[in-house]
Each structure stands twice: as C-alpha cells, then as structure tokens.
N, C-alpha and C positions, 0 to 999 in steps of 0.2 A: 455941618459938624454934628449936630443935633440927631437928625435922619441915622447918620452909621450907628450911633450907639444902640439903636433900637435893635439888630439884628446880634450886634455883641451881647449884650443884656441877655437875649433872648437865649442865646448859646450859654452862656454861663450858668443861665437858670437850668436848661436841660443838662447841661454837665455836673452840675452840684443835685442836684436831683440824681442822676447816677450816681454819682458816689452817693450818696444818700441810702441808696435803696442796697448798694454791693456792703453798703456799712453795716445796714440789718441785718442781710442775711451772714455777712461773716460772722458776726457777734450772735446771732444763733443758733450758728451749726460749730459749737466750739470741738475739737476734735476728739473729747470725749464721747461724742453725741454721733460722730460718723462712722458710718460704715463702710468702708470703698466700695466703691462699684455701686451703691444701691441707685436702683432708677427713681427719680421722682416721681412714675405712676405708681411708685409703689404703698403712696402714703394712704392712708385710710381716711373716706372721705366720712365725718362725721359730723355734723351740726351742731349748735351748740344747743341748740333742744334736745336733740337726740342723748345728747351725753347729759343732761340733766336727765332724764328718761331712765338712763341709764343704770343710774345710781353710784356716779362719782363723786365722790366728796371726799373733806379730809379724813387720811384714816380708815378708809372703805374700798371696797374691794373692787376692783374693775370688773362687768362684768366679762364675758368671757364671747365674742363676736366668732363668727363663721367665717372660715378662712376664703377668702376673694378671690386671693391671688396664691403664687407657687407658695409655698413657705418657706422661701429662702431668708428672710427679714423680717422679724415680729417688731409692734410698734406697744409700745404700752404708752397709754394715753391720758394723760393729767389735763385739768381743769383749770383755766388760770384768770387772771384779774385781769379787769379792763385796759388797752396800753395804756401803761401809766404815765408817757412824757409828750401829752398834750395832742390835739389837732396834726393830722400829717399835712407837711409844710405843701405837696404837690400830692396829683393823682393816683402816681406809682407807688408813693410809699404809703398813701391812704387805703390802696387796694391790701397791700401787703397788712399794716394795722388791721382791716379790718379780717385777715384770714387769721392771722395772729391771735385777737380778739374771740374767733369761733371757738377753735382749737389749736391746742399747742403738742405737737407731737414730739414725744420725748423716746430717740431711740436705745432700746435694753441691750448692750452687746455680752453677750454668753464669754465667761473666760475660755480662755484657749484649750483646759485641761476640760471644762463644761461641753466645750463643742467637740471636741474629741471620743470623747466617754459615749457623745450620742449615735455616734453611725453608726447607722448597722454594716450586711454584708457588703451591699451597696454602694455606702457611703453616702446613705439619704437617713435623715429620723425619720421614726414610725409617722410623726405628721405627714412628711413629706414623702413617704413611703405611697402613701392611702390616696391623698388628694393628685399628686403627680399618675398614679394609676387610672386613676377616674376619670384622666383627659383623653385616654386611648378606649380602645373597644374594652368594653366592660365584661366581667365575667359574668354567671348567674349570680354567686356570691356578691359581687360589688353591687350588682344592681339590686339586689334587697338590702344591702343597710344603708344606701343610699336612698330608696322605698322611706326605711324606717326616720332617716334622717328628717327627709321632707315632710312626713306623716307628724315626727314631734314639733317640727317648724309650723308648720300649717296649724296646728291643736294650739300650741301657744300663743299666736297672732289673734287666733279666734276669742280664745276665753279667759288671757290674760289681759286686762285696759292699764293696771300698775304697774310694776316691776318693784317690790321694796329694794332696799340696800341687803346690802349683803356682809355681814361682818364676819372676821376672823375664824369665830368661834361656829358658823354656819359650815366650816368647810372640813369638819373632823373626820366625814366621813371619805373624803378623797385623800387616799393613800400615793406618794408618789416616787417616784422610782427614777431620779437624778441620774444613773445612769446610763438609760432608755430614755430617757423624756417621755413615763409615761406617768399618769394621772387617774386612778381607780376607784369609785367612787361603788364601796362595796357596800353593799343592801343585805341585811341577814333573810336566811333564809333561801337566798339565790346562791348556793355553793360559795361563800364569800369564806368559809374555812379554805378551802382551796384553791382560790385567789390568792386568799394571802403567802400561803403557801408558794406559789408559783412566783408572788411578787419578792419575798424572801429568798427562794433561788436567785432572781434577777438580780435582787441589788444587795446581794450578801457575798459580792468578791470571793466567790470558793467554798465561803464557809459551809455552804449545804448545795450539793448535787443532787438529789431526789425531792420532790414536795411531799410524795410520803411517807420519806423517813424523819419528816420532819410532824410530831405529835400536835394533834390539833388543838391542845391547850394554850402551845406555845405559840401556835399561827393567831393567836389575840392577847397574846401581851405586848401592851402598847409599844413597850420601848424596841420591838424588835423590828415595829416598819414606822415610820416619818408619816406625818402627816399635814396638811396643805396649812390648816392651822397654824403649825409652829413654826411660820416663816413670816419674814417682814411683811407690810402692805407692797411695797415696790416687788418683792421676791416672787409674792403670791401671782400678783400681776405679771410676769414675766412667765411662772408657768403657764397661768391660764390662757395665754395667748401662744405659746411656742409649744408645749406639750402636746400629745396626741391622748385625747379624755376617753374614756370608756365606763360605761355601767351594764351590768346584766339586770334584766328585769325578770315579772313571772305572774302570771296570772294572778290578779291580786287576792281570788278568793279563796285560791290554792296555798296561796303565802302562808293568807292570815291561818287558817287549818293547822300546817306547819307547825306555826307559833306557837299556835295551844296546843296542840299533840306533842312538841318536846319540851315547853315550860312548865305544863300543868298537873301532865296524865305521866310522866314520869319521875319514879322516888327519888334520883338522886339531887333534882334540881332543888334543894331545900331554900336557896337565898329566892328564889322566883317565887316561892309557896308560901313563904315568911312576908317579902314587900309587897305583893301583890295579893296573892290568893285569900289570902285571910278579910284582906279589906274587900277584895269583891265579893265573898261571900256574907260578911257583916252587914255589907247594904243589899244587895242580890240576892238571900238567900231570906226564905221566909221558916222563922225557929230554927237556926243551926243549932247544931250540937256544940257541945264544951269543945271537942276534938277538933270538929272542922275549925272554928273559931280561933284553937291554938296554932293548929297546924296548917291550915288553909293548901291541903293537899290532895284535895277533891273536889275543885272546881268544875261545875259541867258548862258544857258549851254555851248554853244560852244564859248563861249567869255570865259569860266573858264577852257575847253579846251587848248584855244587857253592859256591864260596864264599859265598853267605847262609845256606848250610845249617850251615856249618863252625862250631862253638861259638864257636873264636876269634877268630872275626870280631868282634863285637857285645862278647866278652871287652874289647877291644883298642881298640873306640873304635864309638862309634856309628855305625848304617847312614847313608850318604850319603843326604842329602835328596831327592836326583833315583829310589830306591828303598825310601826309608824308608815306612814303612806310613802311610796317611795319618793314622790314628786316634793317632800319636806325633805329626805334625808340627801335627794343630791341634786334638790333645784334646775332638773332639767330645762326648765325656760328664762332661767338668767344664765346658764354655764351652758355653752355650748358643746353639747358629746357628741365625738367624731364617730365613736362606733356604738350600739347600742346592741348589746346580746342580749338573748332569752335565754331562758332556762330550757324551754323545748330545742332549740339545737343551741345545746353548750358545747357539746363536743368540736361542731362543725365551727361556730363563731369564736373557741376560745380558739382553735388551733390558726383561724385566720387575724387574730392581734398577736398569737407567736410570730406568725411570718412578717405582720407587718412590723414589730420588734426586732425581727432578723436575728430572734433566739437562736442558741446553739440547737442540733437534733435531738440533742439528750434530755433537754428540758420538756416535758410532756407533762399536759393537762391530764390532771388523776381521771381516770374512767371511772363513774359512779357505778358502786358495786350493792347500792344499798337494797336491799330488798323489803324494806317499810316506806319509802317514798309515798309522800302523801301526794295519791292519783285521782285525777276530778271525781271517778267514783268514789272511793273513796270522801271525798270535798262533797259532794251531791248527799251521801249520809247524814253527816253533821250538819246538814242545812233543811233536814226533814220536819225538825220539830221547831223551827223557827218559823213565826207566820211570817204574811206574806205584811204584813205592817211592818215587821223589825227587818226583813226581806229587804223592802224597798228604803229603810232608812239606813241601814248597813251599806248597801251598796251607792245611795247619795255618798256616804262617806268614804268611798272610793272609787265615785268615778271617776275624778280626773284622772289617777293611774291606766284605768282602763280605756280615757279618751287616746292620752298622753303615747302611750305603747299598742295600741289597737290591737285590746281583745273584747272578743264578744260578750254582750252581758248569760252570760252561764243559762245554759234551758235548762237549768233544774230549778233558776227559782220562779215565784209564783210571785210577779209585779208585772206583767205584762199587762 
C-alpha cells in the first residue's frame, strides 16, 4: 500500500508544480502588459549588471539600447526587487524567480490614436522604416550611416568604462515629434534653425506648409516644439526605445568658429556681449578699456580661446550650448541614434530621414543659400595666431567629438 503512494505523491508534486509555474506567469502578464501576437524571442535579453551599468533607477531615464530585432514591439525595461515571497518551492518555478529576479520586462503599448499618427506611406514608423531596410541589399546611402553607426558604437565601447545616469533635465536638447515617432537631438550651429523648422512642419497638423515661411526667431521659441524633457520618466522611456533618434553633427572646429563669428563679431547680439563677452574680456583681456568692459562687444578669438580653456569657466556654470561639445548636448553613448547626419552632406542625409518619415513631397529641407558660411579656410584663419600649446589643449577639449563622429584632426594646426 505504502509502495503505490510513492508514484501518486510524485504526480501530485509535478502537477502542483505546474500550476505553480502557469500561476506566475499568468499573474505576470496581466492584460494590460500584452500585446497579441508578440513572440517571446522578442524580449530583450539583459542582465542585471548590465542594467545597473545601465543607469536605471528610480526616477532615471532608461537608457536608450540598439534595436536587435524588427521594431515591431518596444520593451521598456524597469529594475525590480528580489522575489519577494521566499525560496521557489520546485526547480521550474526557481528558474523562473530567478529570471524574474535579473529583469523584469514591462511591455509599453502605444494608444491606438499613437500607433496610427506613426505610419508612414508604408504603413511602417521611421524606426521600422530604416532597420527593416538594412535587412535587404543596402544602398550607398544605407551603408554609410550604418559605417557611422558602428563607428559611434565602436568609439563608445573604447573610451567610455561608466555610463552616468541620465536625468530629465539632460534631455532638452531632443525635440520630438509624436506624430512621426521622431526624436531630434539638435546641436546649434548644425543648421538646427532649420530643423526645427522642418520638425514644426511635421508636428504642426497644417498650421505651417513651408520651413521657410516660417521666421527663424520663432523656429526657437520653446513652446512651439515639445521636448524629451517635459515628459514623464515611463513616457521618456517609451520614446527612447520606439522612436527613430537622429542628430546632425560638424566638424567640431568649424562649429566652435561659427560660435564666435555669430555671438561675438556681430552688433546685434547685445544679450551674448553683455553675459559673456564682458566677462571674458575682464579676465582675457590685459588693460581693457572703459567700452570694451561695458559693452564686451569685441571679443577676439583668442581671448574666447583663452576662456573655454580657463578652469573657471565650466567651475561656474556650464558651456553655453552654441559651444558645448556635442557628445554633452545629446549623449551619443548612453542614447542610441539610429541616423547620424553631417553638416557636409545635409542636403543628401536630411532628405533621406524625410523618406524614412514618409514625409509629404511638399515638405523640403531649406537649401542653404548662405554665402558667409564659416569654411575650414576660413576656420584655418582664426587658428593662425593661436599657438600650438592652446592648439593642442583646445583640441584635447574636443576630441571626443572628433573620435565620436570621425573627423580628422584639421592640417592646419600645429600639434603634431
């Protein structure tokens, strides 16, 4: 009698053990949390070192991972506490605790009016636009921003060992555009006037058919594009992973040039002459005059050198956006960008994020008509009476830009 109960027991244990483990998994994938049809290869295989690494925490921004797989299903990924109700009773449900325990994968589903707004002509988002393209024969085009992709991925592995967190307030500078699911992460000085412009078209339901009839003072008043910032942490998170991200970059010592030739050397910018200029000539400047002192409206090049160079600068409050380094203003190696333009083909890269948008024809990236455009000769000028000491420590404070985006260190300076 003894003997038979052994093989019953045995059954009862593996049947309660089943339910056991059918129990976990229904309690959680409650049906706010499903998406039909998804595959379970779909989930993102993460560690829980990795997602410390990461920089999850409460309150903190997820960062923003390389798409794996199709983009049919984004996963936004939270951090969670130990299972909290004890020892798993058998092996199967101890497996499952212990996946549980790594990562807990929390699916983001897009309202139906959200998933709608994103197709293009298609019927794919710009994410899925890009990456689905990339599985077929590649064009010239695809295969260099995927070049440049790999180029920022490779640069970050090397000489990134931390990754900080990432808060809220890190993300001002990615503009985004809920209608497109896109995500623009504009750098002054990189034609980001006419970004905006172009993203104002996008997500302005009618209001404005041309970028340039639209004036460039109002292409940067805050309140006419959204920004990554003013969205929850879960929201933020939901873009950073479903969006399709883009920034245009540009030789960084052509930028900086830029900077100072339209903040410095021009009369009308009085607010740039007043907070900055004055102070850099009070310390930079050996016996200023009463004028310059009041009006700090003739700053020279190497005086604005000499101030990024100056410890207390950066001490005292962050570099001004129009010369901060781009890899501060949009964290290329914790936010993953799907396309990365230059300034030297804008034309050719802005028109290929319209296509992958599945913009109207009528929507056209303004052709630059400017004829002052600060050009490397130009940029070789202003770098003539800088030795090669302020040379080489100007450009320590922007290499990584130039690891990050891979341009060459400029033949005109003298650090070799």
């Amino acid at each position: 009698m003894r003997r038979s109960r052994a093989p019953r027991l045995a059954l009862a244990a593996g049947l309660g053990s089943l339910l056991l483990v059918l129990f976990y998994f229904q309690s959680s994938l409650s049906p706010e949390s499903v998406i039909e049809g998804v595959a379970a290869s779909a989930v993102a295989r993460v560690t829980d070192e990795e997602t410390s690494s990461l920089g999850m925490a409460d309150g903190q921004v997820l960062v923003s991972l390389p798409m794996t797989e199709k983009p049919e299903v984004w996963w936004h990924l939270v951090p969670v506490a130990p299972y909290a109700a004890g020892p798993c009773p058998v092996f199967a449900v101890w497996f499952y605790c212990i996946w549980q325990e790594s990562l807990s994968v929390e699916m983001v589903v897009a309202s139906e009016d959200m998933r709608s707004t994103w197709q293009g002509k298609a019927g794919r988002s710009p994410l899925q636009a890009l990456y689905e393209s990339d599985q077929f024969e590649q064009s010239s085009l695809q295969a260099v921003h995927q070049q440049r992709r790999e180029m920022l991925s490779n640069v970050c592995n090397r000489y990134t060992r931390k990754r900080r967190l990432l808060q809220p307030d890190d993300l001002r500078h990615l503009v985004v555009d809920d209608t497109h699911g896109l995500l623009y992460c504009y750098v002054p000085k990189v034609a980001c006037t006419n970004w905006k412009r172009v993203m104002m078209v996008l997500t302005g339901q009618g209001k404005y058919q041309d970028p340039l009839g639209i004036p460039a003072h109002e292409a940067h008043v805050p309140s006419n594009l959204r920004t990554l910032s003013e969205y929850s942490v879960p929201e933020i998170n939901y873009r950073l992973r479903s969006y399709l991200k883009f920034v245009f970059v540009r030789e960084p010592f052509e930028r900086l040039v830029s900077a100072y030739r339209n903040k410095f050397t021009l009369s009308y910018n009085t607010a740039f002459h007043k907070r900055y200029g004055t102070k850099i000539i009070r310390r930079h400047r050996q016996e200023p005059s009463d004028r310059a002192l009041e009006r700090g409206d003739d700053v020279r090049f190497e005086e604005f050198v000499y101030y990024l160079l100056d410890p207390r600068t950066q001490q005292e409050e962050p570099f001004n956006e129009h010369w901060e380094r781009v890899h501060s203003l949009c964290h290329p190696c914790i936010i993953h960008y799907d396309v990365v333009g230059k300034y030297e083909t804008l034309a050719e890269d802005a028109n290929y994020i319209l296509q992958l948008v599945g913009a109207d024809t009528s929507v056209k990236f303004p052709a630059s008509s400017k004829t002052t455009r600060t050009t490397d000769d130009m940029t070789a000028q202003f770098f003539q009476d800088i030795s090669p000491f302020y040379q080489r420590r100007l450009f320590n404070l922007y290499k990584m830009d130039y690891l990050l985006f891979n341009y060459s260190i400029p033949s005109y300076l003298r650090i070799r």
